[in-house]
DRENPA-3360 file (N, C-alpha, C; in nm, 2 decimals, always signed):
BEGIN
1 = XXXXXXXX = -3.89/-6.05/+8.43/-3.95/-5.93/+8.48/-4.03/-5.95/+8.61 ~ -4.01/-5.84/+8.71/-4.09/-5.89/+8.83/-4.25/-5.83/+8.79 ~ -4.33/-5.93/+8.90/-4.47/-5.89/+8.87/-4.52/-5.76/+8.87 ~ -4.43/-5.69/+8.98/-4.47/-5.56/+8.97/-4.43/-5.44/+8.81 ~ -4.34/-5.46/+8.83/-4.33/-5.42/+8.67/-4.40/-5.44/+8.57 ~ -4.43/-5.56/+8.54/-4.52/-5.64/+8.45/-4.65/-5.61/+8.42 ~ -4.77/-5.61/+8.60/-4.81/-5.52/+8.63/-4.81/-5.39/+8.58 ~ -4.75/-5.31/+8.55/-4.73/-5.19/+8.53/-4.72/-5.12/+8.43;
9 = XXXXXXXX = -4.69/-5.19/+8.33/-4.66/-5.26/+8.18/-4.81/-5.25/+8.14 ~ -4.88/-5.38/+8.20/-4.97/-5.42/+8.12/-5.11/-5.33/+8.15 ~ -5.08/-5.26/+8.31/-5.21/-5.11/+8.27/-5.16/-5.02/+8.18 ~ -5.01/-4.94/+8.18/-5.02/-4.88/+8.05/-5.08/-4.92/+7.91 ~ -5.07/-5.06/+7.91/-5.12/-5.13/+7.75/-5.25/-5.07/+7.74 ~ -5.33/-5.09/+7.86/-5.47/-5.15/+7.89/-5.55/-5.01/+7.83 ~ -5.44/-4.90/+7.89/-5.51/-4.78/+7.89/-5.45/-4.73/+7.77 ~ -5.37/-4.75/+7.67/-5.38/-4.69/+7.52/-5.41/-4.81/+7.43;
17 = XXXXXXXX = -5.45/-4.94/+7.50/-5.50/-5.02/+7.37/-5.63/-5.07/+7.40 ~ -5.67/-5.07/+7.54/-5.83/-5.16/+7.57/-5.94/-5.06/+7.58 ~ -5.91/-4.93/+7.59/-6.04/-4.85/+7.69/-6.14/-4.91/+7.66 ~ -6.17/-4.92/+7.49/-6.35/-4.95/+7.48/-6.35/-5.06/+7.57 ~ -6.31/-5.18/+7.59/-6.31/-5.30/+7.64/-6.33/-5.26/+7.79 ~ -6.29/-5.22/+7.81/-6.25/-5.14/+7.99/-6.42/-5.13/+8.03 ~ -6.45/-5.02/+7.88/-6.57/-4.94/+7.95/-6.71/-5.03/+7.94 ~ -6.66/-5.10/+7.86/-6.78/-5.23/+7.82/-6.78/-5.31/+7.90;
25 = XXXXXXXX = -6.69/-5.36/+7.97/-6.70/-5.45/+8.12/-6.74/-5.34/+8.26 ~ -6.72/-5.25/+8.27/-6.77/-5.18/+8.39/-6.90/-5.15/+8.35 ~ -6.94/-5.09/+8.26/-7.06/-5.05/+8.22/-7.13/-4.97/+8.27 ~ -7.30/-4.91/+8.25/-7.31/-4.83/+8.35/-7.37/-4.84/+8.48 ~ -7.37/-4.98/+8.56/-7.43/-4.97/+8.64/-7.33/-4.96/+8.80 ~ -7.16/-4.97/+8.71/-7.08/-4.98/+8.84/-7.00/-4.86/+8.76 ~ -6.92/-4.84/+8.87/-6.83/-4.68/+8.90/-6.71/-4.74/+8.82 ~ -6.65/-4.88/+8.85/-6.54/-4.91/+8.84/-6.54/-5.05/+8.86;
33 = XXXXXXXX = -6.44/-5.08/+8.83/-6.39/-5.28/+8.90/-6.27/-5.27/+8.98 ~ -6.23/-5.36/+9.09/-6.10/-5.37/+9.11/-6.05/-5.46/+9.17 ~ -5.90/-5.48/+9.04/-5.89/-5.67/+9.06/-5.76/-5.64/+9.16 ~ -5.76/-5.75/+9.28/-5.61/-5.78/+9.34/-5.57/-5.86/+9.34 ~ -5.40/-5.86/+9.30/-5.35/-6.00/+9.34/-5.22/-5.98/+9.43 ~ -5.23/-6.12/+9.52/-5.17/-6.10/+9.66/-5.06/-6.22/+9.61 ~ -4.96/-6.19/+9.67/-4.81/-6.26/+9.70/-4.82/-6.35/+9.78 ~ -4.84/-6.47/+9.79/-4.82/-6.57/+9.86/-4.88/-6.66/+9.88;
41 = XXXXXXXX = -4.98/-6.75/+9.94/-4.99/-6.87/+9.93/-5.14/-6.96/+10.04 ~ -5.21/-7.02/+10.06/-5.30/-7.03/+10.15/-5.31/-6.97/+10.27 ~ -5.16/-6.96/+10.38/-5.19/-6.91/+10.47/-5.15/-6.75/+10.50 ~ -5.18/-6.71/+10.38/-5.18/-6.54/+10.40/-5.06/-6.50/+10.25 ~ -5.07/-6.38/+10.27/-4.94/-6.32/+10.16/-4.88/-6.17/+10.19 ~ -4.77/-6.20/+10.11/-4.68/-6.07/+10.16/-4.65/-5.94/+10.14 ~ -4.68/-5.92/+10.01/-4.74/-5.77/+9.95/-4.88/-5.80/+9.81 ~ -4.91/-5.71/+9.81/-5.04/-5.71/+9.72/-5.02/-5.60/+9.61;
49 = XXXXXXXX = -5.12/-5.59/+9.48/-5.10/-5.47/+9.38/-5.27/-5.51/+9.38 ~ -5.32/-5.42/+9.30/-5.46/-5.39/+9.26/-5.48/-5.32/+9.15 ~ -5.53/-5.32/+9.07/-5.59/-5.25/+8.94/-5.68/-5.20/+8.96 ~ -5.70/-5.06/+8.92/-5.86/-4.96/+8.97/-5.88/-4.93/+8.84 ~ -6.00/-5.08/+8.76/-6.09/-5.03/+8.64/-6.19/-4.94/+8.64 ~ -6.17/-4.76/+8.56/-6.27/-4.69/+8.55/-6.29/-4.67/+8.41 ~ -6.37/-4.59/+8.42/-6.41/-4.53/+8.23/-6.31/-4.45/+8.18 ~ -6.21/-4.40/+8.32/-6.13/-4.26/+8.31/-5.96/-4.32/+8.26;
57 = XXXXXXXX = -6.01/-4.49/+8.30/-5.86/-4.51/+8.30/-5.86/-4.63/+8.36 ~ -5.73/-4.69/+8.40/-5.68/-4.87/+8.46/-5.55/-4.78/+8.54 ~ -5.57/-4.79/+8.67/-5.42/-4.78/+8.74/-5.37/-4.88/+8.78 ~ -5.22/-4.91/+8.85/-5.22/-5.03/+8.95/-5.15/-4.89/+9.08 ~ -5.22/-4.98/+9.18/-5.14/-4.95/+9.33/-5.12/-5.09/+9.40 ~ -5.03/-5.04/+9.50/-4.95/-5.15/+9.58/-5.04/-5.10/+9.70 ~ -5.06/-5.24/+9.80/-5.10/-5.26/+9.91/-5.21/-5.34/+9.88 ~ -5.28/-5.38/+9.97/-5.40/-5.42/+9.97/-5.56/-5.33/+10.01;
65 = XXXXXXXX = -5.65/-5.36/+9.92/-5.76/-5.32/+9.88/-5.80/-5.41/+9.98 ~ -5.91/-5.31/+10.06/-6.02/-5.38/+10.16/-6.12/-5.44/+10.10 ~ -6.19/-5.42/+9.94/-6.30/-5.48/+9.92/-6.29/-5.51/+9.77 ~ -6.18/-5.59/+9.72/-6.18/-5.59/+9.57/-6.31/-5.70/+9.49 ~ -6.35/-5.69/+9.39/-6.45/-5.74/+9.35/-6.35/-5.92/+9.34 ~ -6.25/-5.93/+9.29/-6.16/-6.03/+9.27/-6.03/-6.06/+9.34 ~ -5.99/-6.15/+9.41/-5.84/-6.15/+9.42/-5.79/-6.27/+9.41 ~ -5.70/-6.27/+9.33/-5.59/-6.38/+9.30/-5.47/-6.41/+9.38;
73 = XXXXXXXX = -5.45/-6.54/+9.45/-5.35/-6.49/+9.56/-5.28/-6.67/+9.48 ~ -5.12/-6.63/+9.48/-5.04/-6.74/+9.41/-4.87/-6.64/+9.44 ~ -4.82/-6.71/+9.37/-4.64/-6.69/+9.36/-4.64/-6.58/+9.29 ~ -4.55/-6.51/+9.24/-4.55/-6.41/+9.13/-4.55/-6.46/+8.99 ~ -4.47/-6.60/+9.01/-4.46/-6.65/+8.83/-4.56/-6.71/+8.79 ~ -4.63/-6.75/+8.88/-4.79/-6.79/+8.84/-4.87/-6.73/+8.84 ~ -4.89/-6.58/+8.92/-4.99/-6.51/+8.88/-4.95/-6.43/+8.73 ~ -4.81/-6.41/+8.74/-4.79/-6.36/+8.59/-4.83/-6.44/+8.48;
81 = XXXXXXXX = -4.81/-6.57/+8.48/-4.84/-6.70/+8.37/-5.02/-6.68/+8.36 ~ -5.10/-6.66/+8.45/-5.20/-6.67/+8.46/-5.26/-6.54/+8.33 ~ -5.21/-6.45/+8.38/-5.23/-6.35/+8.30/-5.19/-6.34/+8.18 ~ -5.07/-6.43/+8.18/-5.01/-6.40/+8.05/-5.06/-6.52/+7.96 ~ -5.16/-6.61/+8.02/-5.25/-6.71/+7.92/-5.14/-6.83/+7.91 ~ -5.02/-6.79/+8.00/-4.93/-6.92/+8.00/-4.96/-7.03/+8.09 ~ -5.02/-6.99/+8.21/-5.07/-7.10/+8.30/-5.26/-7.14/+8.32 ~ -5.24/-7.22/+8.27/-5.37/-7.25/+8.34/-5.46/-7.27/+8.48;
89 = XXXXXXXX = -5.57/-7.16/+8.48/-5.61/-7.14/+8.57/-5.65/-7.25/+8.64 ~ -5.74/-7.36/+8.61/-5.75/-7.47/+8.69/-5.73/-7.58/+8.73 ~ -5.58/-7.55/+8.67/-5.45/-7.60/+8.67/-5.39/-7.62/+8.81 ~ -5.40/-7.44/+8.82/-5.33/-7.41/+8.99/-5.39/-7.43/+9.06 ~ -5.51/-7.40/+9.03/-5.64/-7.41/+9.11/-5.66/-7.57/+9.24 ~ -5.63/-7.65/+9.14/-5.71/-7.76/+9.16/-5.53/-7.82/+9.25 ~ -5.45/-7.75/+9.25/-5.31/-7.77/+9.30/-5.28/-7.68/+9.44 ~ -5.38/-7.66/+9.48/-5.39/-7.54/+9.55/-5.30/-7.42/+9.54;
97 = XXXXXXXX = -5.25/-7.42/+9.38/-5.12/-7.32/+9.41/-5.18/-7.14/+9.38 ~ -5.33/-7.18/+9.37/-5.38/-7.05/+9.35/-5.53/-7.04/+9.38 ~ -5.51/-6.92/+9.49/-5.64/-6.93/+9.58/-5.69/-6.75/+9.50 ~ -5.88/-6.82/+9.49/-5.98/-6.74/+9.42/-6.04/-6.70/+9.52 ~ -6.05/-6.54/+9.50/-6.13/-6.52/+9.62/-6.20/-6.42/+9.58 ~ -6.39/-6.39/+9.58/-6.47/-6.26/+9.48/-6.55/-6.31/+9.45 ~ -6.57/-6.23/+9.32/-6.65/-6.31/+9.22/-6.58/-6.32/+9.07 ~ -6.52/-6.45/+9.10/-6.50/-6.53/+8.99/-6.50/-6.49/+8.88;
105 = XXXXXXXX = -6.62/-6.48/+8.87/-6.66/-6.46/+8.68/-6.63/-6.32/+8.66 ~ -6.54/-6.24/+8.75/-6.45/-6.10/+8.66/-6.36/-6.16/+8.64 ~ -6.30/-6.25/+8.64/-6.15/-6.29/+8.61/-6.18/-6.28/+8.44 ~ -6.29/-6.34/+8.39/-6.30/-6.36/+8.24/-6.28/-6.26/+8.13 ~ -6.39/-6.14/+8.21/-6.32/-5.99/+8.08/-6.20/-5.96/+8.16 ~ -6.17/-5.95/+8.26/-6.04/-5.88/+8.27/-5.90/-5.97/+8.22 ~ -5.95/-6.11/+8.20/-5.83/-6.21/+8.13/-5.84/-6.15/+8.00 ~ -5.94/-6.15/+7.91/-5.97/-6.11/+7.79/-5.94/-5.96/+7.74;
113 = XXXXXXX = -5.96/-5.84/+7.85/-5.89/-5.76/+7.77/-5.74/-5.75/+7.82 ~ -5.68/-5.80/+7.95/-5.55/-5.84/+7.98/-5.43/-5.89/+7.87 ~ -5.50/-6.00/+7.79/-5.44/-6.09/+7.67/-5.46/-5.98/+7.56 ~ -5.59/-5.93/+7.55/-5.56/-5.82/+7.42/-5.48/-5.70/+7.37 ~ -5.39/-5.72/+7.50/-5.25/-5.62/+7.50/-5.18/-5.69/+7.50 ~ -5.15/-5.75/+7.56/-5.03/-5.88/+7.53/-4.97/-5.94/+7.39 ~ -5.10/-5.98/+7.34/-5.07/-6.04/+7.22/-4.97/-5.93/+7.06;
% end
């Protein structure tokens, strides 16, 4: 399945199986969260998607977000593995095959309610 699809897939999940989770990670002091992950590799990438976490809902859009709180930038089958709890994150990390860029520590609720559609 391409990432975008997959993608696409897993905000439907997000929004008929996570909300509480959703709304418990944004909380009330922010509007929203929003994660991106970019196509490609240290020296730049080739298309991007984004997730816009609100209370109202989880979309994805294509392009790139000028200020996302997180962005994950790797191959497609690694950012999907990443998500899908199949690859380890510091794994790629430490292989440069996946460049962190944000603040970090959203990766953790959004892995967590990510996987709790999945499973």
């Amino acid at each position: 399945m391409a990432l975008k699809e997959f993608l696409e897939k897993l905000a439907n999940n997000m929004n008929t199986k996570a909300m509480d989770a959703v709304k418990k990670w944004i909380g009330d002091r922010y509007y929203g969260k929003i994660i991106q992950f970019q196509v490609g590799d240290l020296n730049g990438f080739s298309k991007a998607y984004y997730f816009v976490f609100t209370k109202k809902g989880v979309k994805l859009k294509e392009g790139d977000y000028p200020s996302p709180e997180l962005i994950l930038r790797s191959d497609e089958e690694t950012l999907q593995g990443i998500i899908e709890g199949k690859v380890k994150v510091s794994t790629v990390r430490d292989q440069w095959k996946l460049l962190i860029i944000g603040n970090a520590h959203d990766q953790f609720p959004f892995m967590r309610i990510a996987t709790s559609v999945l499973l």
